[in-house]
C-alpha positions as CSV (number, residue, x, y, z in Angstrom):
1,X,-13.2,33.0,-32.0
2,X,-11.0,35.3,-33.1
3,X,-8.0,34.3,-31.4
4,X,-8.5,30.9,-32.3
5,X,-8.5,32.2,-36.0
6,X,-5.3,33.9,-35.2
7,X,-3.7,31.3,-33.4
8,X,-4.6,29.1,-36.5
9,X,-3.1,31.2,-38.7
10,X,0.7,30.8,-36.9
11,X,0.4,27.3,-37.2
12,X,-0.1,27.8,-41.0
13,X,2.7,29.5,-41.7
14,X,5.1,27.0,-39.9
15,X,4.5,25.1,-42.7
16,X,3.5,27.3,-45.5
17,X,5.0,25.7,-48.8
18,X,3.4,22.5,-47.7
19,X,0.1,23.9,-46.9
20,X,0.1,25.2,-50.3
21,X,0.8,22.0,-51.8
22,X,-1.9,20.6,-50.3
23,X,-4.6,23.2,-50.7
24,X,-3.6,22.7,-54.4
25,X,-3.9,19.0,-54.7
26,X,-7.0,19.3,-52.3
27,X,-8.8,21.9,-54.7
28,X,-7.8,19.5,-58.2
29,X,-9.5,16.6,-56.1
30,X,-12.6,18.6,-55.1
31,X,-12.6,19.2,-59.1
32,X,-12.3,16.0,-60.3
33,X,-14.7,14.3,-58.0
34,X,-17.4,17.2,-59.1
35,X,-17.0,16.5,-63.0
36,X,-16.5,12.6,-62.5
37,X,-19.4,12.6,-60.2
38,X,-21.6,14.9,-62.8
39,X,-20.3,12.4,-65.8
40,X,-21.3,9.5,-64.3
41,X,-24.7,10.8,-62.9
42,X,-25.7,12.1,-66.4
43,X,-25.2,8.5,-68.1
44,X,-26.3,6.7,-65.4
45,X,-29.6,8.7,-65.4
46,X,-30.0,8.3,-69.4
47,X,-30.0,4.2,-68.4
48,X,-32.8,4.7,-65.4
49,X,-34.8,7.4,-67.8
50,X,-35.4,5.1,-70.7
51,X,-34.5,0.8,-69.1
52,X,-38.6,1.7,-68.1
53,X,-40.0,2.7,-71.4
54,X,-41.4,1.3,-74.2
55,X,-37.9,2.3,-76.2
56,X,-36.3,-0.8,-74.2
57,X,-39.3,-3.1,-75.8
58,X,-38.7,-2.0,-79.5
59,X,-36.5,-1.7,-82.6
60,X,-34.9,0.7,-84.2
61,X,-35.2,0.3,-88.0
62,X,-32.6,2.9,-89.9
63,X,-33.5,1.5,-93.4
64,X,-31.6,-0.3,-96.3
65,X,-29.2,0.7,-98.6
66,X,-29.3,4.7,-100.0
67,X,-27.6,6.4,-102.8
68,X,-25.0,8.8,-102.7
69,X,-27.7,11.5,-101.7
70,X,-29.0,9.7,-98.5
71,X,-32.0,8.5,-100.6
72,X,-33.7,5.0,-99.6
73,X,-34.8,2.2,-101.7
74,X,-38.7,1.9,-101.8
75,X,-38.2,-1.9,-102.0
76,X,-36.6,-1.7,-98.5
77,X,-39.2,0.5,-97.3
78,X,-41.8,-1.9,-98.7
79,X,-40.4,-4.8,-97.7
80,X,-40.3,-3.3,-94.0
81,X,-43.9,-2.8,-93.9
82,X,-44.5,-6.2,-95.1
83,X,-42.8,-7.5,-91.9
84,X,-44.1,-5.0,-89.8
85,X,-48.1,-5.8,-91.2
86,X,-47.2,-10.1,-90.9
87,X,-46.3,-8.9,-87.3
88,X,-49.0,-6.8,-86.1
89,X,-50.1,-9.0,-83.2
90,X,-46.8,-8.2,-81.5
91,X,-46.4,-4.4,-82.5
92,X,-48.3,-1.4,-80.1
93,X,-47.1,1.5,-82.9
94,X,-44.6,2.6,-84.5
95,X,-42.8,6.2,-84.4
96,X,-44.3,9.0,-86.4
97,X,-40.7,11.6,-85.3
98,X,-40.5,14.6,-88.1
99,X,-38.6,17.9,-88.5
100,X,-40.1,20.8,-90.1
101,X,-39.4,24.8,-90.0
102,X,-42.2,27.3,-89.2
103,X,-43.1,30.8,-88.8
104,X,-45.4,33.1,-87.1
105,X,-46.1,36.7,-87.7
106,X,-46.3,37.6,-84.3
107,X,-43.6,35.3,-83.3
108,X,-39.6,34.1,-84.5
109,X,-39.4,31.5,-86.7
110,X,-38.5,28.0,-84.8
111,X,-38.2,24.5,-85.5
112,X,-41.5,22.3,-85.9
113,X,-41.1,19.0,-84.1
114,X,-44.2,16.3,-84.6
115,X,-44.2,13.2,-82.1
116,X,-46.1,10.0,-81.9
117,X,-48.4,9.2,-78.7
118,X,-46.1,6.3,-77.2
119,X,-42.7,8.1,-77.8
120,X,-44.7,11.7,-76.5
121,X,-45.6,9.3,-73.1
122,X,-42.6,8.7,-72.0
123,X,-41.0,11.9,-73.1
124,X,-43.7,13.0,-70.3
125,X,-41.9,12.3,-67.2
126,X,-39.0,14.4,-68.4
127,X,-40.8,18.0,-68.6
128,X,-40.2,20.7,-66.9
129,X,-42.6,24.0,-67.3
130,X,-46.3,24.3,-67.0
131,X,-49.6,23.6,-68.5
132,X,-49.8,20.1,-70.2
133,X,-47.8,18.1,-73.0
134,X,-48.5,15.9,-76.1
135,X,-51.8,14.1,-76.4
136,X,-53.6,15.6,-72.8
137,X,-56.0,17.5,-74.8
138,X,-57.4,17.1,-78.4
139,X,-58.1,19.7,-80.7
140,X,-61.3,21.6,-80.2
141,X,-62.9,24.7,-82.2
142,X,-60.1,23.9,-84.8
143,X,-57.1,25.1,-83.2
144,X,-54.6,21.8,-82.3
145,X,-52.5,22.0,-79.1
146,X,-48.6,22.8,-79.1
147,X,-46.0,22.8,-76.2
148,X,-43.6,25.7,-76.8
149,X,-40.0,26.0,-75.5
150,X,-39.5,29.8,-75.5
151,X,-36.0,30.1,-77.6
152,X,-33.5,32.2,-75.3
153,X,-32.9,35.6,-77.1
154,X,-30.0,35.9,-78.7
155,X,-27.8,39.1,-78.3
156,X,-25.4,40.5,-81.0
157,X,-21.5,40.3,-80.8
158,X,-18.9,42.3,-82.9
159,X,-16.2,40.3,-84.4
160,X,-13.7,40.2,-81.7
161,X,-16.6,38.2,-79.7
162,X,-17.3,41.3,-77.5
163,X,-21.3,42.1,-76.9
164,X,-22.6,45.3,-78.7
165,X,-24.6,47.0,-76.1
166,X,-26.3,50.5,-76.2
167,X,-25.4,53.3,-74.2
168,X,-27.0,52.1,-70.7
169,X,-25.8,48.9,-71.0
170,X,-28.9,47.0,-72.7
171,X,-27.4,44.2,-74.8
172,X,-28.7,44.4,-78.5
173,X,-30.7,41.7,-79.5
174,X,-31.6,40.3,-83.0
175,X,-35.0,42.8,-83.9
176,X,-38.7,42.4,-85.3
177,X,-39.1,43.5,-88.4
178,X,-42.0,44.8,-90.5
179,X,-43.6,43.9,-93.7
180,X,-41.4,45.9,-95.6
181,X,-38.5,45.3,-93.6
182,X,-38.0,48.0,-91.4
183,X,-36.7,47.4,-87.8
184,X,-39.6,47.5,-85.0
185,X,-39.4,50.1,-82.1
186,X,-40.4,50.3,-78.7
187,X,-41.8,54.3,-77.5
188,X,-38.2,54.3,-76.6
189,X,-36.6,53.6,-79.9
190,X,-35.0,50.4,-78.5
191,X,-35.6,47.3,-81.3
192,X,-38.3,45.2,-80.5
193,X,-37.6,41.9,-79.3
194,X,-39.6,38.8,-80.5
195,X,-42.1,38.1,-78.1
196,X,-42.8,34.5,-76.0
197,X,-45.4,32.6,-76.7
198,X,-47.8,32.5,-73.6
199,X,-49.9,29.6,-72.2
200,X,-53.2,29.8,-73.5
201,X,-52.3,32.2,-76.5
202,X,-53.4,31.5,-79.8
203,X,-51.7,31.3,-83.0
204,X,-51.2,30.2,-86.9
205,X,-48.3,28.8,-87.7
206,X,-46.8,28.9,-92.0
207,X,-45.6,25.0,-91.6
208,X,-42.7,24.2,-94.3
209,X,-43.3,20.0,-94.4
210,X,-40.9,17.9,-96.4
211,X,-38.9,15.0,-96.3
212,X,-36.1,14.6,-95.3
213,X,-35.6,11.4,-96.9
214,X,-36.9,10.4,-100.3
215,X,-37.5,7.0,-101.3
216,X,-36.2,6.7,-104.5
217,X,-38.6,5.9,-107.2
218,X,-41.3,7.4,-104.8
219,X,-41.1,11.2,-104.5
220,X,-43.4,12.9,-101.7
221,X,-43.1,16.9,-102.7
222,X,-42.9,19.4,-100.2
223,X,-46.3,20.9,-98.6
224,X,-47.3,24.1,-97.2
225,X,-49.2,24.5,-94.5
226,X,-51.1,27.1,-91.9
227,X,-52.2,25.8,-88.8
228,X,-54.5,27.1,-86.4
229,X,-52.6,26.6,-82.9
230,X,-53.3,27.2,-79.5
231,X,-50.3,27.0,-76.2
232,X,-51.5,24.1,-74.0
233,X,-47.8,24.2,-72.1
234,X,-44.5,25.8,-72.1
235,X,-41.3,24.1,-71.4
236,X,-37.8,25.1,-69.0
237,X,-36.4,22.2,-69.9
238,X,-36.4,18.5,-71.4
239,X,-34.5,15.7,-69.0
240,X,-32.3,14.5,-69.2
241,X,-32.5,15.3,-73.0
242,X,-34.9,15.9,-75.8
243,X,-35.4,12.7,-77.1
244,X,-35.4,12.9,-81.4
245,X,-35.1,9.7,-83.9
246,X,-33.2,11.6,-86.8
247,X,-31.7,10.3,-90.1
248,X,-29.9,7.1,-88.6
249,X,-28.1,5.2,-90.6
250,X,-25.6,2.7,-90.1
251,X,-25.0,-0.7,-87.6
252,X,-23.2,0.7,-85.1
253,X,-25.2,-0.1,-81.4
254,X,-24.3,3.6,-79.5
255,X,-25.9,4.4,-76.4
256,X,-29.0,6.4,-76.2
257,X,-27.9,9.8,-76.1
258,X,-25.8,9.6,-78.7
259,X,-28.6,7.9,-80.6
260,X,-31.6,9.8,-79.6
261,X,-30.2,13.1,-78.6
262,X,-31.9,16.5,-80.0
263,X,-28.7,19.0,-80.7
264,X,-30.8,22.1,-81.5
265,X,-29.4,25.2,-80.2
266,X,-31.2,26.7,-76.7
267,X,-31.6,29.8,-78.6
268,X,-34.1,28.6,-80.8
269,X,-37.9,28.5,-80.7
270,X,-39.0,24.9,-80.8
271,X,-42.6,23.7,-81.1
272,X,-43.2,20.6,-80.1
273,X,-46.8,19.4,-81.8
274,X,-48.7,15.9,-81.6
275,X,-48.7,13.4,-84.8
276,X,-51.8,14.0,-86.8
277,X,-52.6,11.3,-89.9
278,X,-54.2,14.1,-91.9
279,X,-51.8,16.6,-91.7
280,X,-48.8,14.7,-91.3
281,X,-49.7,11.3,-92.9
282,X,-47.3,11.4,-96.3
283,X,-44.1,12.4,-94.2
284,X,-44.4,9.9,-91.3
285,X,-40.6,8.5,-92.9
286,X,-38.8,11.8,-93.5
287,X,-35.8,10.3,-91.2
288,X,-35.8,7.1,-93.0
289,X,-36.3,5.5,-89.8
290,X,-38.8,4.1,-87.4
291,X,-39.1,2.3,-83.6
292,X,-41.2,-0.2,-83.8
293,X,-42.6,-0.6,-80.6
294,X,-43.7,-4.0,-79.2
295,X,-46.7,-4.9,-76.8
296,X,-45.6,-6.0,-73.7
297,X,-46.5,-9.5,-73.8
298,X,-45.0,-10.1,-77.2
299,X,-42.9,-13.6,-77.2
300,X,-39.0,-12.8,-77.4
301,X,-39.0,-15.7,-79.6
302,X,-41.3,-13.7,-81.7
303,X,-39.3,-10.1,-81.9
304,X,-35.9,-12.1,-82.6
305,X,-37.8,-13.1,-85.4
306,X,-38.7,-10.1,-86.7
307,X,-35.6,-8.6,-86.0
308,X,-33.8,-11.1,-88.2
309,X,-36.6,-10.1,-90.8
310,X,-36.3,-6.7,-90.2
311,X,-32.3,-7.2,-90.9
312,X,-32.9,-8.7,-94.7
313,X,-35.0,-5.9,-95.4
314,X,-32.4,-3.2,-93.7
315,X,-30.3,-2.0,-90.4
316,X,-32.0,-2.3,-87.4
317,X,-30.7,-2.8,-83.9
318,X,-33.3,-3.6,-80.9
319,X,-33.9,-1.0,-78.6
320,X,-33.0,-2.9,-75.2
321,X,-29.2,-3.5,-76.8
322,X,-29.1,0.4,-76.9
323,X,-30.0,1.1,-73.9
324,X,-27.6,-1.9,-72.5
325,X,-25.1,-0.6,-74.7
326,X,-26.0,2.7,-72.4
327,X,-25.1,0.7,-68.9
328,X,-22.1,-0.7,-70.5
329,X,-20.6,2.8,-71.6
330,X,-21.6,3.9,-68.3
331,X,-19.9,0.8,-66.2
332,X,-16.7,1.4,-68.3
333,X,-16.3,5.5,-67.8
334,X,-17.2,4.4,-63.8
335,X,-14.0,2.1,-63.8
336,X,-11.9,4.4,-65.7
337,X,-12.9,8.0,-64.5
338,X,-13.0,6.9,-60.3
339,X,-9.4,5.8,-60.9
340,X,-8.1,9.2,-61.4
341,X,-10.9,9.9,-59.0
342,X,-9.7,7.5,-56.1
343,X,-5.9,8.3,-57.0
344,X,-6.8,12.0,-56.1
345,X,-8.9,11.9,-53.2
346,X,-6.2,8.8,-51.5
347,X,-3.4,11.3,-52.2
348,X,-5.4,14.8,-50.3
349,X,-5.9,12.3,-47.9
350,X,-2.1,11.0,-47.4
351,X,-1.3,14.6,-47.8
352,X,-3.5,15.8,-45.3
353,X,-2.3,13.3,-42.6
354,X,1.8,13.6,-44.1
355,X,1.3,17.0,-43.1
356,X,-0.2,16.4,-39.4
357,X,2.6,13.8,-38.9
358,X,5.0,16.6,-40.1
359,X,3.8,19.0,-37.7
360,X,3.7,16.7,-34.4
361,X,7.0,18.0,-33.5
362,X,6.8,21.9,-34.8
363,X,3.5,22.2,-32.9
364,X,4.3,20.1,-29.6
365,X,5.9,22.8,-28.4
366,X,3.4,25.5,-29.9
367,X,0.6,24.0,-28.2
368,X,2.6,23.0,-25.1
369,X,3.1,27.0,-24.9
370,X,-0.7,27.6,-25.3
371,X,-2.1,25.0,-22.6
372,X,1.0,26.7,-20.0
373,X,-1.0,30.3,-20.5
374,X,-4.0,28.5,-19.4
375,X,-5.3,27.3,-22.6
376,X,-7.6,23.9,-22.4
377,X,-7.2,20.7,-24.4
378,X,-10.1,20.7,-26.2
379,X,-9.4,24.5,-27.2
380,X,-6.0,23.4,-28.4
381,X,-8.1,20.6,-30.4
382,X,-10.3,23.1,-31.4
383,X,-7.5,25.4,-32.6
384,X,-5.7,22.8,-34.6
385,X,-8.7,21.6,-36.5
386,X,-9.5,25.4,-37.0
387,X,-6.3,25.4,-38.9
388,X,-7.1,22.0,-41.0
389,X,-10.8,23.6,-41.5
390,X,-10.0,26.9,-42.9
391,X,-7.2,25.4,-45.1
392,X,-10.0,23.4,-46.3
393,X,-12.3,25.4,-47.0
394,X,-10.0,27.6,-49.2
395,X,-9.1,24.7,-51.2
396,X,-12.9,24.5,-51.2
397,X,-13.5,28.4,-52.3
398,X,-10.2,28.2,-55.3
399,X,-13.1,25.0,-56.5
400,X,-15.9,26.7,-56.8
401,X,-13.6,30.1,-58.5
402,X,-12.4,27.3,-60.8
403,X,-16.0,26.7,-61.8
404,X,-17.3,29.8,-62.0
405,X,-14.0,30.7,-64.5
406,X,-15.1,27.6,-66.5
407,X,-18.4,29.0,-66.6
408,X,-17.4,32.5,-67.5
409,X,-15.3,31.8,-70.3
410,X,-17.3,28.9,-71.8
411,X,-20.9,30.3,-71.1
412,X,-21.1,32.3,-74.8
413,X,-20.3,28.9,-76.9
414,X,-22.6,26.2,-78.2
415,X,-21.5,23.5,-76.3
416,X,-24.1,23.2,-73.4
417,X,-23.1,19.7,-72.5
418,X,-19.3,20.2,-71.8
419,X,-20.5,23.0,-69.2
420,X,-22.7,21.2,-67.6
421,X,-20.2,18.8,-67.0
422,X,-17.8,21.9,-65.1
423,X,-21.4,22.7,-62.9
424,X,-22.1,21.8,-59.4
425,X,-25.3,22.0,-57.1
426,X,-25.9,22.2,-53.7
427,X,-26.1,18.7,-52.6
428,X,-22.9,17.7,-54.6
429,X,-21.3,20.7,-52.9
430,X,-22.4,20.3,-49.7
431,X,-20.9,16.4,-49.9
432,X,-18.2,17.6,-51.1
433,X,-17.3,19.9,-48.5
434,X,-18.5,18.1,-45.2
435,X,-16.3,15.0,-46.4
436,X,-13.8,17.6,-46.5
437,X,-14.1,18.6,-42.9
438,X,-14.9,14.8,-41.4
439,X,-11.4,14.3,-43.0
440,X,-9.6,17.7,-41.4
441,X,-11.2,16.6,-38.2
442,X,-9.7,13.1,-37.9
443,X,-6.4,14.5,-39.4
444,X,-6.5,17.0,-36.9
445,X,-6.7,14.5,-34.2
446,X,-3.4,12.3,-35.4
447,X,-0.8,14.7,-33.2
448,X,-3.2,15.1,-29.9
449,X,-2.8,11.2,-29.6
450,X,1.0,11.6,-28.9
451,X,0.7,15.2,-27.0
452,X,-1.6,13.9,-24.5
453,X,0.6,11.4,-23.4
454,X,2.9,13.8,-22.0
455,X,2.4,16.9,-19.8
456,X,2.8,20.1,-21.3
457,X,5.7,20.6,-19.7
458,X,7.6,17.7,-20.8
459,X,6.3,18.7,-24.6
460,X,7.7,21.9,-23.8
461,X,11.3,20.3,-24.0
462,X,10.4,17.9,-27.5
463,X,13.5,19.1,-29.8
C-alpha cells in the first residue's frame, strides 16, 4: 500500500499547479453543496413540520389599527370576537400565546412562556428531551406542570472578547447571589453556578404577567403572581424551531419562520407552562394577535367568509397562505442557490476529467515504465485512482477545516442560525465524500481506455 501511496504521489507532482487548482475548486464545491444543501433542508422541513397541523387550517388575526405606542383599538378587538362568536360552528380554539418574566429563588430568572392545548399539540412532535410536554398531565396536589429548557450558562468575557478564566483554567460564570447580595461559594471558593432544574423537582415560581398590548380605552394592569410548579419534562431542543405568535402586525404574508419563530437567546432559562383561564384569563391578547383555528370539516366557503369579516375588523392573513408562502420561498432559493450549486460541482467535474485528459500523455509513459518492472494493470488502475482519491480527499479534509474555522470564530455570537447553516452531519458528509470518489474513480478510468490499446512498449515511445 505504501508504494502505491508513493507512486501516487509522483504522479501528483507532474502536475502540481493544476492539482492545486483543482483541490481548490473541489473544496469551494464541497462547501457550497453543504450550506445549499443545509438551506434548503431547513426550509423545506419548516413546510413538511407545519403543511400537517392545524396552523395550515387557521387564521392569523394581527389586529386593527394602533397608536403611536402599539396600542389596539377595543372596537377592533370587539368587533373580532363578534365574528369569531357568529362563527363558532367552524372554529376548534383559538390561541392563548403569552410572554412573561419569572424568578425562582433556587433558580435564574428565565422567560415564562404560556401556550394553548392545539398550538402545544403540534409543537409536540418537535421535542427533544425527556419526561412529558404541555397538557400530558393536569395539576394535582396544587402544583401545575412546566417543561424547562435548561438555559446554557453563560461565561464572562473582558472587553477585548477574550474569556476570563481562573487560574486552572475554569471559565467564570455569571454567580448566585444571596439575600443581601453577596456572591455564593462552593467549599472551594469558586462562585456558585445557578443550578438546572431537574425532572420531577419542585418549585414556585414570582410570575411578572402583563400585557404586552393594551387596548386602548381598556387597561388590564400588570399582576403578580407565585406559582406552585412541579418539572414534568426538560427540553435539548425545539425543531425545527420554537414556535411563538408575538406582536404581529402588518399585511405582509412571510413564511413561517419568519412569522412564528422564537428568537430568545440559548442562554436563557425558558419555562414553557400550559394556558390556564384562571390564572392567565385577562392576558390571553398581550400580543394583540390570535390563530383562530378551524375544525376540520369547516366549509372553505365558510372561512373565506370570515376571513373577509375578519379583514373589516383588522389584518389577518390565513394560515395555509403562510405556510404556501413557506414552499414558495423555498422553491425560489432551490432555483437560485442549485445554480451556483450545479455551476460548481459541473466545473470540479470538468476539472477533474481536464486534468485526466491532460495527463494521458505525461503518464503513458509513467505507467508504461511501471507495468515493464512487472507491475499489473489493475495495480496501475489502482495506482492512478489512488492519486484521484487522496487528492480528493484533501479537498475533502481543507472542507471540513473550513467548517470547523467557521465554527471557531462564529461560535461566541448570537447568531445560532447563520452557523447552523456552516454545519454538516454525518450523512451529508458521507454523500458528500463517496460522490467524490465515484467521480475520482470514473475520472481515473478516462486515460486506461487509450493505454490499453497499446502495449506497454509502444506507450513507452508516446512523445
Amino acid at each position: 500500500m505504501l508504494t502505491i501511496l508513493n507512486l501516487a504521489k509522483n504522479l501528483w507532482k507532474k502536475n502540481m499547479v493544476s492539482n492545486i487548482m483543482v483541490m481548490i475548486i473541489l473544496c469551494l464545491a464541497c462547501l457550497v453543496t453543504n450550506v445549499t444543501y443545509n438551506i434548503l433542508h431547513q426550509m423545506y422541513y419548516d413546510y413538511d413540520f407545519f403543511k400537517d397541523t392545524p396552523l395550515n387550517n387557521s387564521l392569523m388575526y394581527m389586529g386593527g389599527a394602533r397608536d403611536e405606542n402599539g396600542n389596539l383599538k377595543s372596537e377592533d378587538v370587539e368587533k373580532m370576537n363578534a365574528v369569531a362568536e357568529e362563527n363558532e360552528d367552524i372554529i376548534e380554539g383559538i390561541s392563548k400565546m403569552m410572554n412573561f418574566s419569572c424568578y425562582s429563588a433556587d433558580h435564574t430568572d428565565g422567560s415564562f412562556y404560556v401556550f394553548d392545548q392545539i398550538t402545544a399539540s403540534y409543537m409536540k412532535k418537535g421535542i427533544k428531551g425527556e419526561g412529558e410536554w404541555l397538557f400530558d398531565s393536569a395539576a394535582k396536589d396544587g402544583y401545575y406542570p412546566i417543561v424547562v429548557f435548561n438555559g446554557e450558562l453563560t461565561p464572562k468575557y473582558d472587553m477585548d472578547g477574550n474569556l476570563i478564566a481562573e487560574k486552572n483554567g475554569r471559565p467564570v460564570y455569571f454567580p448566585k447571589y444571596d439575600d443581601v447580595g453577596e456572591v455564593i461559594k462552593d467549599s472551594e471558593g469558586y462562585p456558585v453556578d445557578f443550578p438546572l432544574y431537574k425532572l420531577g423537582e419542585t418549585v414556585e415560581l414570582d410570575v411578572s404577567a402583563y400585557m404586552h398590548v393594551q387596548q386602548i380605552g381598556k387597561i388590564i394592569p400588570p399582576k403578580e403572581m407565585t406559582i406552585k410548579c412541579k418539572v414534568v419534562g426538560i427540553i435539548d431542543s425545539i425543531e425545527p424551531f420554537t414556535f411563538f405568535l408575538g406582536n404581529q402586525y402588518g399585511t405582509l404574508t412571510n413564511d413561517v419562520r419568519n412569522t412564528f419563530s422564537l428568537s430568545d437567546s440559548r442562554d436563557r432559562t425558558c419555562i414553557f407552562f400550559p394556558y390556564n383561564e384562571e390564572l392567565f384569563g385577562d392576558f390571553d391578547f398581550c400580543n394583540g394577535t390570535a390563530l383562530y383555528y378551524f375544525k376540520n370539516n369547516a366549509p372553505e366557503e365558510r372561512i373565506q367568509a370570515f376571513c373577509a369579516d375578519a379583514k373589516a375588523a383588522g389584518f389577518c392573513t390565513l394560515g395555509s397562505d403562510i405556510i404556501q408562502k413557506t414552499k414558495d420561498v423555498a422553491d425560489n432559493e432551490f432555483n437560485d442557490e442549485f445554480f451556483l450549486c450545479y455551476t460548481l460541482a459541473g466545473l470540479s467535474l470538468i476539472s477533474i476529467i481536464c486534468v485526466s485528459f491532460l495527463n494521458i500523455r505525461k503518464l503513458t509513459k509513467q505507467i508504461a515504465i511501471y507495468r515493464l518492472n512487472g507491475c499489473g494493470f489493475m495495480k496501475s488502475v489502482m495506482i492512478y485512482f489512488t492519486y484521484f482519491a487522496v487528492m480528493y480527499g484533501i479537498s475533502f479534509l481543507m472542507f471540513l477545516g473550513v467548517l470547523l474555522i467557521i465554527k471557531l470564530c462564529l461560535s461566541g455570537n448570537d447568531i445560532q442560525g447563520f452557523l447552523t447553516v456552516y454545519t454538516t452531519n454525518f450523512t451529508t458528509a458521507a454523500v458528500i465524500f463517496l460522490v467524490g470518489l465515484a467521480v475520482s474513480a470514473i475520472a481515473s478510468l478516462i486515460p486506461f481506455i487509450f493505454i490499453k490499446k497499446k502495449t506497454p512498449i509502444e506507450n513507452l515511445k508516446v512523445g
